[in-house]
C-alpha positions as CSV (number, residue, x, y, z in Angstrom):
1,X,-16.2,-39.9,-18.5
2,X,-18.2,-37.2,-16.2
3,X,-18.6,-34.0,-18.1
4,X,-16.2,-32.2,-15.5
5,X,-13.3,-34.6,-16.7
6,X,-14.7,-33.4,-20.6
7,X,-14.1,-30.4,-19.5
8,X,-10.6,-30.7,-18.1
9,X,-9.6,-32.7,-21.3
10,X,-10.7,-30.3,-23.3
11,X,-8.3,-27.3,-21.5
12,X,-5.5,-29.9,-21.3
13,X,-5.9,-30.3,-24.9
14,X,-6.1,-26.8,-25.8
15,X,-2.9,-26.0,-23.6
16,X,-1.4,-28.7,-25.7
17,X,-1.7,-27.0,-28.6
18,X,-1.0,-22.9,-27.2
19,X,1.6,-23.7,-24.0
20,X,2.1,-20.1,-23.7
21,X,-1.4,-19.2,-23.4
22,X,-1.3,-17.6,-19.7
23,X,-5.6,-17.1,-19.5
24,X,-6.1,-20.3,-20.9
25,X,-2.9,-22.1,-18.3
26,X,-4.8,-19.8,-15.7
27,X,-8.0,-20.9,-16.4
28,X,-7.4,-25.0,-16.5
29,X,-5.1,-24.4,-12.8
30,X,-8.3,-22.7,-11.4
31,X,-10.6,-25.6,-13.0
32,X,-8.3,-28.4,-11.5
33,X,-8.3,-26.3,-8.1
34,X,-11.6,-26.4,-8.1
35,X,-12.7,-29.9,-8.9
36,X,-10.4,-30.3,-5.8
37,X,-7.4,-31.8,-8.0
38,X,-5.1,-29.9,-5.5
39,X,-1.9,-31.4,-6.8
40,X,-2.5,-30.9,-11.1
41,X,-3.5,-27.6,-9.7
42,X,-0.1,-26.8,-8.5
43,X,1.6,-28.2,-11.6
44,X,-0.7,-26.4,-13.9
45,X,-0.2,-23.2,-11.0
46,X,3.9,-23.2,-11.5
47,X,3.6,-23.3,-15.4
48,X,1.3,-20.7,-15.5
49,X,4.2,-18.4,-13.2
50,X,6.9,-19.3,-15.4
51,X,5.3,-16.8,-18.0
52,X,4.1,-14.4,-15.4
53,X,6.9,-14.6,-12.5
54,X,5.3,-11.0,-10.9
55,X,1.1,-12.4,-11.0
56,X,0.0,-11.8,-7.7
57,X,-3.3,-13.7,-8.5
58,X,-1.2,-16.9,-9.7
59,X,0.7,-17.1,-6.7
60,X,-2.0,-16.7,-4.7
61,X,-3.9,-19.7,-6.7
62,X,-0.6,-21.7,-6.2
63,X,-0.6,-21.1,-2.3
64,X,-4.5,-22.4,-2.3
65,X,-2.7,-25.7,-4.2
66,X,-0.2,-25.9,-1.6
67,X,-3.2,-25.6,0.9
68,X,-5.5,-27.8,0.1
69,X,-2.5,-30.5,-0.2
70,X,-1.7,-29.5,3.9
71,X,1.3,-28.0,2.8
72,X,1.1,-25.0,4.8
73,X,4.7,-24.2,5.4
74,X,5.1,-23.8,1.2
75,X,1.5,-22.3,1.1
76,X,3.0,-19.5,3.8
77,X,6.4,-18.4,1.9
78,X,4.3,-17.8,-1.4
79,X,1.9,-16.1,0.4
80,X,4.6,-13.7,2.3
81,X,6.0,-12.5,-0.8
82,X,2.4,-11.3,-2.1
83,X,1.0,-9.5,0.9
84,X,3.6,-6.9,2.3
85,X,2.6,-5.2,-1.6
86,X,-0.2,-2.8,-1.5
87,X,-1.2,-4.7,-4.9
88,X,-2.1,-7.7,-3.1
89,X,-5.2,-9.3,-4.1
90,X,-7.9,-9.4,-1.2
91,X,-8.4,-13.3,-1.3
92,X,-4.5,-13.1,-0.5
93,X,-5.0,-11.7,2.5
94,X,-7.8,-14.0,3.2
95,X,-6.0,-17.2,2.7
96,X,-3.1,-15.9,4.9
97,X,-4.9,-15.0,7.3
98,X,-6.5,-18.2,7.6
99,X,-3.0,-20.0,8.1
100,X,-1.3,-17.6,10.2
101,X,-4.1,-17.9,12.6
102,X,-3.2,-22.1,13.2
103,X,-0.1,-20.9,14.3
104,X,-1.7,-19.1,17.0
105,X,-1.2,-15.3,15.7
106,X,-4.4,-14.0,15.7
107,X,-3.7,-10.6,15.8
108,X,-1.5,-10.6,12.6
109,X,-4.4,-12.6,11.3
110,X,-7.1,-10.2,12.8
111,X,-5.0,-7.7,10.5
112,X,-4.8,-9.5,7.2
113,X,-8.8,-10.3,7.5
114,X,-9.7,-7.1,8.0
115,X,-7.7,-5.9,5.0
116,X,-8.9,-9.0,2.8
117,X,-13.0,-7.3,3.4
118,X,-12.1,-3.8,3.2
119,X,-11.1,-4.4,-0.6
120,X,-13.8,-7.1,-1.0
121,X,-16.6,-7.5,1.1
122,X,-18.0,-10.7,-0.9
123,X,-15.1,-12.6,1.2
124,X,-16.4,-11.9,4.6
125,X,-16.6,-15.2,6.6
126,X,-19.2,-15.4,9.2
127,X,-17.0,-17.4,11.5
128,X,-13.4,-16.0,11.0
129,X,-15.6,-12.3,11.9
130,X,-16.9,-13.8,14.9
131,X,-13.5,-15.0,16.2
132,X,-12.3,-11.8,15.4
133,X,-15.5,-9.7,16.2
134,X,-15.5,-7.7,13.2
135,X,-18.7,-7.7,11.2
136,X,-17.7,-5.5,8.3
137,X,-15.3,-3.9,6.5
138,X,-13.2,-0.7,8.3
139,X,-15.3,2.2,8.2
140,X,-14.2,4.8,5.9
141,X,-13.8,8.6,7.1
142,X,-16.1,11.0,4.5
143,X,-15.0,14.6,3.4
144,X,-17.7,16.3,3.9
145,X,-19.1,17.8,0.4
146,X,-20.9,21.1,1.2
147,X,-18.5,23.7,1.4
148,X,-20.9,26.0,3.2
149,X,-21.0,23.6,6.0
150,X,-17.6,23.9,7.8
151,X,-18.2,22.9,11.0
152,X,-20.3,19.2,10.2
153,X,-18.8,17.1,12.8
154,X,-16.3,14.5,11.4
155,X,-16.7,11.1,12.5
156,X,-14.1,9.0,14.6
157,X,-13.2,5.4,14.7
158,X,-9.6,4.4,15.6
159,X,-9.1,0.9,16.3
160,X,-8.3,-0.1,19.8
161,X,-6.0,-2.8,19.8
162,X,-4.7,-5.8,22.7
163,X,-1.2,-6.5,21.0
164,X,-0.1,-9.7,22.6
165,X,3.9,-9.2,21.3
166,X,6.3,-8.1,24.0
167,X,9.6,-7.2,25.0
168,X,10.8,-11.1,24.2
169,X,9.6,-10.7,20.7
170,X,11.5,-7.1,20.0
171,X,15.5,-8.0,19.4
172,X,18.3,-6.2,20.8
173,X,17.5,-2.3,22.1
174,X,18.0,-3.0,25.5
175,X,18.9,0.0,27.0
176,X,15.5,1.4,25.0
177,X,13.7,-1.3,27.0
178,X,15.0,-0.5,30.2
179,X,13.9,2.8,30.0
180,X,10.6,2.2,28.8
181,X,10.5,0.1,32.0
182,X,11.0,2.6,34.5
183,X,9.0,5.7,32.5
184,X,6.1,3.2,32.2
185,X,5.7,-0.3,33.2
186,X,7.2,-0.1,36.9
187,X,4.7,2.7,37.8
188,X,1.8,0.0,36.6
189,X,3.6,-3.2,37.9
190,X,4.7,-1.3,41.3
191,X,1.8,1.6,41.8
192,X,2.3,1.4,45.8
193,X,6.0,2.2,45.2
194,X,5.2,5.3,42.7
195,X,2.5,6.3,44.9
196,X,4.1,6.7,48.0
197,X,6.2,9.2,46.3
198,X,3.3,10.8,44.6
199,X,4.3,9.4,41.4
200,X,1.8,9.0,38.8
201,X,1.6,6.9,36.4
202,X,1.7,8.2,33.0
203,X,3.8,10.7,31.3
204,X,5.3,10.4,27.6
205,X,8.5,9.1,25.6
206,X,9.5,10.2,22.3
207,X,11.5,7.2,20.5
208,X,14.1,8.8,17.4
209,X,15.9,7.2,15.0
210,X,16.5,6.0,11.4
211,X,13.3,4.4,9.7
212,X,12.7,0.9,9.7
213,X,14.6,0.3,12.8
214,X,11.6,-1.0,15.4
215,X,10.2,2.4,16.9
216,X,6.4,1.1,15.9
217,X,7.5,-2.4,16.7
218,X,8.5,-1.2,20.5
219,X,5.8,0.6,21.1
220,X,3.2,-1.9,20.3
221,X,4.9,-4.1,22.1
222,X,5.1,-2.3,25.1
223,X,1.5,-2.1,25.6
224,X,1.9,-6.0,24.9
225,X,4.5,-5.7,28.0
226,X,2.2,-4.6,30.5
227,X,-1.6,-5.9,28.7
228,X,-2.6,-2.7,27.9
229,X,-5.2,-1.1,25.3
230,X,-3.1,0.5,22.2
231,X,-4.2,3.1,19.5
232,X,-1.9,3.4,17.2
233,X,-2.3,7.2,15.7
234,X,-1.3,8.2,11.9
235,X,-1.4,11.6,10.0
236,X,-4.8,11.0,8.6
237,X,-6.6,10.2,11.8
238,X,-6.2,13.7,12.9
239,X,-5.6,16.4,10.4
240,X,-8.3,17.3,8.0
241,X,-9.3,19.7,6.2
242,X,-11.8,21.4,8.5
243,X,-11.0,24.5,10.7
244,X,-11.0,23.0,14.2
245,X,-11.5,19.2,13.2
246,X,-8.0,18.7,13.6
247,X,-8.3,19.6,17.2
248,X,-11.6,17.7,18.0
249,X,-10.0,15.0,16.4
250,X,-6.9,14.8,18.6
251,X,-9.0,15.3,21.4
252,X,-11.4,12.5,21.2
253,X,-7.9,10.1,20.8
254,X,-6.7,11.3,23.8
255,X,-10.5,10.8,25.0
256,X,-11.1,7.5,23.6
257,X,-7.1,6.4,25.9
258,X,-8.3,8.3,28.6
259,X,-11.7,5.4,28.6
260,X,-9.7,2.1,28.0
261,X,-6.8,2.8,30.3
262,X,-4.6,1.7,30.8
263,X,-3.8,2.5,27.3
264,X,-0.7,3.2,25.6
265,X,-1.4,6.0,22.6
266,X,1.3,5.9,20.1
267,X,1.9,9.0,17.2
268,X,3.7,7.5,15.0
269,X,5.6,10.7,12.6
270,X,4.8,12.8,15.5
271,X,7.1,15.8,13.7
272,X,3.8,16.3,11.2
273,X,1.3,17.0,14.0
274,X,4.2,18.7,16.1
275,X,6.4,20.4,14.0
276,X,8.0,23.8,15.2
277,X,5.6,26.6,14.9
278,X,8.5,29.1,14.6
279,X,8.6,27.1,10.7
280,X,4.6,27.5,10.8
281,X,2.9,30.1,7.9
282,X,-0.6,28.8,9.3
283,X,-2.4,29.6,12.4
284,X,-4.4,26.4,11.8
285,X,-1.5,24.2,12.5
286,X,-0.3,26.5,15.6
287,X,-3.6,25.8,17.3
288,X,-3.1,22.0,16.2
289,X,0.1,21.9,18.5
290,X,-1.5,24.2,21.1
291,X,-4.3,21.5,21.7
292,X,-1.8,18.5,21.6
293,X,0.0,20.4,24.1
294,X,-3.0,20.4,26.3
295,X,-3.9,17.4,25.8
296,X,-0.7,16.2,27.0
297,X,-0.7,18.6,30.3
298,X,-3.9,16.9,31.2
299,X,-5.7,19.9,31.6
300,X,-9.4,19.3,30.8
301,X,-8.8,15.9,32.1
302,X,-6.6,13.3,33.9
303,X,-4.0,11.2,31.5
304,X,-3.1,8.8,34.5
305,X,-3.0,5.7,32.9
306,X,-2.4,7.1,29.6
307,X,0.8,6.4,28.3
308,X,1.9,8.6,25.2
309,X,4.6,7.2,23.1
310,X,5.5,9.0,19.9
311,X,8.0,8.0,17.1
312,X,9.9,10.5,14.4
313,X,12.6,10.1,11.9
314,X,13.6,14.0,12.8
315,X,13.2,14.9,16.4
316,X,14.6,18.1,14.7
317,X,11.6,19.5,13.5
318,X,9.5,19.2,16.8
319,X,8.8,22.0,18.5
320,X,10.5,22.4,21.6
321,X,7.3,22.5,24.1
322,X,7.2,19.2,23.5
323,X,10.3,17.8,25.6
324,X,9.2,20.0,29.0
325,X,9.0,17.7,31.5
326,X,5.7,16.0,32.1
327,X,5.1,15.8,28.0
328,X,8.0,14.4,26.3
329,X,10.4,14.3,29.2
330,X,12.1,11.0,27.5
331,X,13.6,11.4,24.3
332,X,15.0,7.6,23.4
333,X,17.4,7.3,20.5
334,X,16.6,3.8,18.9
335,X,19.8,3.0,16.6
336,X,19.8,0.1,14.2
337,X,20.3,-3.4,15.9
338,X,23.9,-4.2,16.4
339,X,25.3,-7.6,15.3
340,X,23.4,-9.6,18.4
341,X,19.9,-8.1,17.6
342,X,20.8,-8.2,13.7
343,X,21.0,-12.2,14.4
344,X,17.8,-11.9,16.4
345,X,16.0,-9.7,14.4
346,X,16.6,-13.0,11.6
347,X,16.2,-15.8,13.8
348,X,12.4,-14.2,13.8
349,X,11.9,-13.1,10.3
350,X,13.0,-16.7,9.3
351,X,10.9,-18.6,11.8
352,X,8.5,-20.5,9.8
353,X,10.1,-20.8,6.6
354,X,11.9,-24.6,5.1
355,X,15.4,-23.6,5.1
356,X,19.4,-25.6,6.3
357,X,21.2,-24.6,9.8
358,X,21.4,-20.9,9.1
359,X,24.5,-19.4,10.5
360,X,22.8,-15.8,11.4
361,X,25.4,-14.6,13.4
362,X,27.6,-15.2,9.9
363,X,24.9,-12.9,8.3
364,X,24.6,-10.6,10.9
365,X,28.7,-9.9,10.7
366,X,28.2,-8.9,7.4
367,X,25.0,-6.8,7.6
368,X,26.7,-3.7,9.8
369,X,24.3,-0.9,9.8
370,X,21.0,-2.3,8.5
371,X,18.2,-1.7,10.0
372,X,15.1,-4.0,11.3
373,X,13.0,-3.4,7.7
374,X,16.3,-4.0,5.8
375,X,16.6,-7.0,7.8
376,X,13.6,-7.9,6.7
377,X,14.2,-7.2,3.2
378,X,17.1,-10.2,3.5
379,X,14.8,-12.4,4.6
380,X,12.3,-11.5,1.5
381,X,14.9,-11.3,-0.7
382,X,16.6,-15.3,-0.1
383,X,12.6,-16.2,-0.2
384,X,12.0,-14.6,-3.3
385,X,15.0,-15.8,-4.8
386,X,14.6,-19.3,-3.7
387,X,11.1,-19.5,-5.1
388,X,12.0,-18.3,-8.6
389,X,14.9,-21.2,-8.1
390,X,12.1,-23.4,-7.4
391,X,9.6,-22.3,-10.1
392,X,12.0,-22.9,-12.8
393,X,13.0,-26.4,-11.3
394,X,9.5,-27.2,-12.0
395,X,8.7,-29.1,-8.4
396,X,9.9,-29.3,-4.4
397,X,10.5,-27.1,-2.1
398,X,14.0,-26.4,-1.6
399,X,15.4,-24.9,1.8
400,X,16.9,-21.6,2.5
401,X,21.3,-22.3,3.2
402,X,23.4,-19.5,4.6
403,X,24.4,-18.4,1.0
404,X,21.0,-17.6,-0.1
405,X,21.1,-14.8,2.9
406,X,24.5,-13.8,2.0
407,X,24.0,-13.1,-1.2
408,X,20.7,-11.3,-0.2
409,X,22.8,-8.7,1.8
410,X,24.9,-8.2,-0.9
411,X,22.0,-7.1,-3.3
412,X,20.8,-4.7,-0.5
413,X,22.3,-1.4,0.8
414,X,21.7,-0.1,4.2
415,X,18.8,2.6,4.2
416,X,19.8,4.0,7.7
417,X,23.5,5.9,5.9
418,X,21.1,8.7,4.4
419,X,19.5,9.4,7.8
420,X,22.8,9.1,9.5
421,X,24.3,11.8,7.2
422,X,22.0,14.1,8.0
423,X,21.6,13.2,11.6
424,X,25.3,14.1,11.8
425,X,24.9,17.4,11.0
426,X,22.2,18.1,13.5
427,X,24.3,16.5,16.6
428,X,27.0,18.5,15.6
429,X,26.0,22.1,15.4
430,X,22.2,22.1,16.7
431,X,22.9,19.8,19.9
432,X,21.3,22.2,22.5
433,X,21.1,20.4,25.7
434,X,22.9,17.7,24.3
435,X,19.7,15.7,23.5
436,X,21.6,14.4,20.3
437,X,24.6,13.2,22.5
438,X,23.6,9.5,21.6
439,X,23.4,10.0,18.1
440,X,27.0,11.6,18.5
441,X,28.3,8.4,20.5
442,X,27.0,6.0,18.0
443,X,29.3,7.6,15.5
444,X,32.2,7.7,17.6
445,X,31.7,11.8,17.5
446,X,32.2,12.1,21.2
C-alpha cells in the first residue's frame, strides 16, 4: 500500500469514527480530489454539504469533482449558485471561468478571471491572461493621503470593453430597440443617408425604469449591435473627493470614447452625477453637472461617434438641462418584460442547465410584473432548490420540471410594485411635457 493510500485510510478511518467532523470530511474530499480520485471526491464533497448546505468553498470543491469527471453541465449549476455572491471564493471564479469559456463566452469568462486575480493573485494563469490579455489584477484607484496636496492628479483606468451580445440576446423591449436603432445604429449602418441631411452621428438616450429590468443589459448590447467599443461608467469612476477631480475625471471618459469611437459610453445611475442642482447645497456638485453638460454639447471637442447612453431608476431627480435636445433628447421608458419576453428572458437564464420540457410560457403567465433580475431569481431559485433535493438524495443529477419554476415564482414577489408606486405619483402630478406619458399608459392611467 503507497503511503498516499495510508494516508487516505487513515482520514476514512477517522471520519468513521467522527461523521460529523466538517474539517476533517473537508480535508479527506480535498485529499481524494487531489490524488485525482475525482469521483470519492464528489461523494466525500456532498457529505461534507450536508452539514454545511451554505460553504461556498465546499461547493466549489464539489464543482472541481464534477470537473475533473467531464461533467461540466453539473460542475456549471453548482458553480452559478456560488458566484453571483460577493462572498464567492476567488478559485470559484476561476473554475467558472474556465468552463464558461468552452462554451464560447469569453467575455463573461474574461469577467469571472479578472475577478478570480483581483482577490487572489497566486491564481493568475499565464495562458487564460494571454487569451484574455490581462497580465494582472484590476488596478486599484488610491486616495491620495496628504491633505495638503489637493490637487495630485488622480489616476484613470476604465475598462474598454468589445461586448459581443446583441439585440437577439436581449428579450422582449422592442419598441426600446427600435428606437435605439434609429437614434444610433442607422446613422453608423447608413452614414451617406444621415449625412446628406447633415446628420451626425451621435447624440444621447436616457433609458428609465424599474431596477432589474435590462437597462445595463440593452446598452451593452447595443454597442454589441453595431461592434462598437463600450465603457461602462459607475459612481466611483467619477466622483471623488478632490475639488475638481470629479470633473477631470468625467472628462478624460468622455476623452478616452472620444479615442476608440465608435464607442458607446454608458452612465449607469446617471441621477447621482446629474441630479437637479435646484436640490444642490454644494457648488462642487453644480460644477460636476456643469462639466457633464459640456461634455455632452461637444464643446472642447467633437462627440461624433460617441454614443452616450445613460440609465436611472428616477429620471425625476435629473436636472432638466439634460433632456435639451442634442444631450438627452431620448428619454426611453424600459418597463418589465411582458409575458413573451418573460418566456424569453427564461428560455436564456435556463439555457445550459439539466432540466424536462419546461413549459415557460406556463411560468411566464404566472410571473406578471417581474422584472428581468427577478426572472433571474426564478431561475436561481428552482436551481438552488433542486440541488439541496439532490444533496440530500446523496447522488445524480436530477432535472429541472415546470413545478420546480412554479413553485419558485411563488416564493418570490415582484420588486418592480415599489418603484411603480412611486412612479405613479410622479406621472401623475409632475408630468411636465408629458415625458412620463408611458409610465401613465402602462398603468392603464391614460
Amino acid at each position: 500500500m503507497t503511503e498516499e493510500n495510508e494516508a487516505v485510510s487513515a482520514l476514512r478511518a477517522a471520519v468513521k469514527v467522527s461523521p460529523n467532523n466538517l474539517p476533517l470530511r473537508e480535508h479527506l474530499a480535498k485529499t481524494l480530489l487531489g490524488l485525482g480520485m475525482a469521483q470519492e471526491a464528489e461523494t466525500e464533497f456532498r457529505q461534507a454539504i450536508g452539514l454545511s448546505p451554505d460553504n461556498a468553498i465546499l461547493k466549489t470543491g464539489l464543482a472541481r469533482a464534477f470537473s475533473r469527471q467531464g461533467k461540466f453541465s453539473e460542475a456549471l449549476v453548482v458553480l452559478e449558485s456560488i458566484v453571483k455572491g460577493n462572498s464567492a471564493p476567488a478559485a470559484a471564479h476561476l473554475l467558472y471561468a474556465r468552463l464558461i469559456l468552452k462554451s464560447g463566452n469569453a467575455d463573461r469568462a474574461a469577467h469571472h478571471y479578472q475577478l478570480a486575480i483581483t482577490a487572489d493573485p497566486k491564481l493568475a494563469d499565464p495562458e487564460l491572461a494571454r487569451l484574455f490579455a490581462v497580465d494582472k489584477p484590476a488596478p486599484q484607484r488610491q486616495r491620495v493621503p496628504d491633505l495638503e496636496e489637493p490637487d495630485a492628479p488622480t489616476t484613470l483606468d476604465s475598462d474598454v470593453e468589445r461586448p459581443k451580445v446583441t439585440f437577439a440576446q436581449v428579450g422582449g423591449m422592442h419598441a426600446v430597440k427600435e428606437e435605439i436603432r434609429i437614434k444610433i445604429i442607422h446613422p453608423l449602418t447608413h452614414p451617406e443617408l444621415y449625412a446628406a441631411y447633415g446628420k451626425k452621428a451621435g447624440g444621447g438616450i436616457l433609458l428609465y425604469g424599474p431596477p432589474g429590468c435590462g437597462k445595463t443589459h440593452l446598452a451593452r448590447a447595443t454597442a454589441g449591435e453595431i461592434r462598437a467599443s463600450f465603457i461602462a461608467v459607475g459612481i466611483n469612476d467619477v466622483l471623488d473627493m478632490w475639488i475638481g477631480s470629479s470633473e477631470r475625471n468625467l472628462h478624460e471618459l468622455f476623452e478616452q470614447a472620444r479615442r476608440n469611437k465608435p464607442c458607446v459610453l454608458f452612465f449607469d445611475e446617471v441621477d447621482a452625477l446629474a441630479a437637479s442642482r435646484a436640490d444642490m447645497r454644494h457648488t462642487a456638485g453644480r460644477h460636476l453637472i456643469n462639466q457633464f453638460l459640456s461634455e455632452m454639447d461637444g464643446i472642447s471637442a467633437t462627440n461624433d461617434g460617441v454614443l452616450i447612453l445613460a440609465a436611472t431608476n428616477a429620471p425625476w431627480h435629473v436636472d432638466a438641462a439634460f433632456r435639451r435636445p442634442g444631450r438627452f433628447d431620448r428619454i426611453l421608458f424600459v418597463p418589465p418584460p411582458d409575458a413573451a419576453a418573460r418566456a424569453a428572458i427564461l428560455r436564456i437564464h435556463s439555457s445550459g442547465k439539466p432540466m424536462d420540457d419546461i413549459d415557460f410560457d406556463a411560468i411566464a403567465k404566472r410571473s406578471d410584473a417581474f422584472s428581468g433580475a427577478d426572472l433571474k431569481a426564478i431561475v436561481d431559485t428552482a436551481v438552488e432548490h433542486k440541488i439541496t433535493q439532490a444533496m440530500k438524495d446523496g447522488g445524480g443529477v436530477p432535472s429541472l420540471s415546470t413545478r420546480d419554476f412554479i413553485a419558485a415564482v411563488s416564493a418570490i414577489k415582484p420588486s418592480t410594485r415599489e418603484w411603480f408606486a412611486t412612479a405613479r405619483n410622479y406621472a401623475l402630478y409632475s408630468n411636465a411635457g408629458g415625458v412620463y406619458d408611458d409610465i401613465l399608459k402602462y398603468m392603464k392611467l391614460k
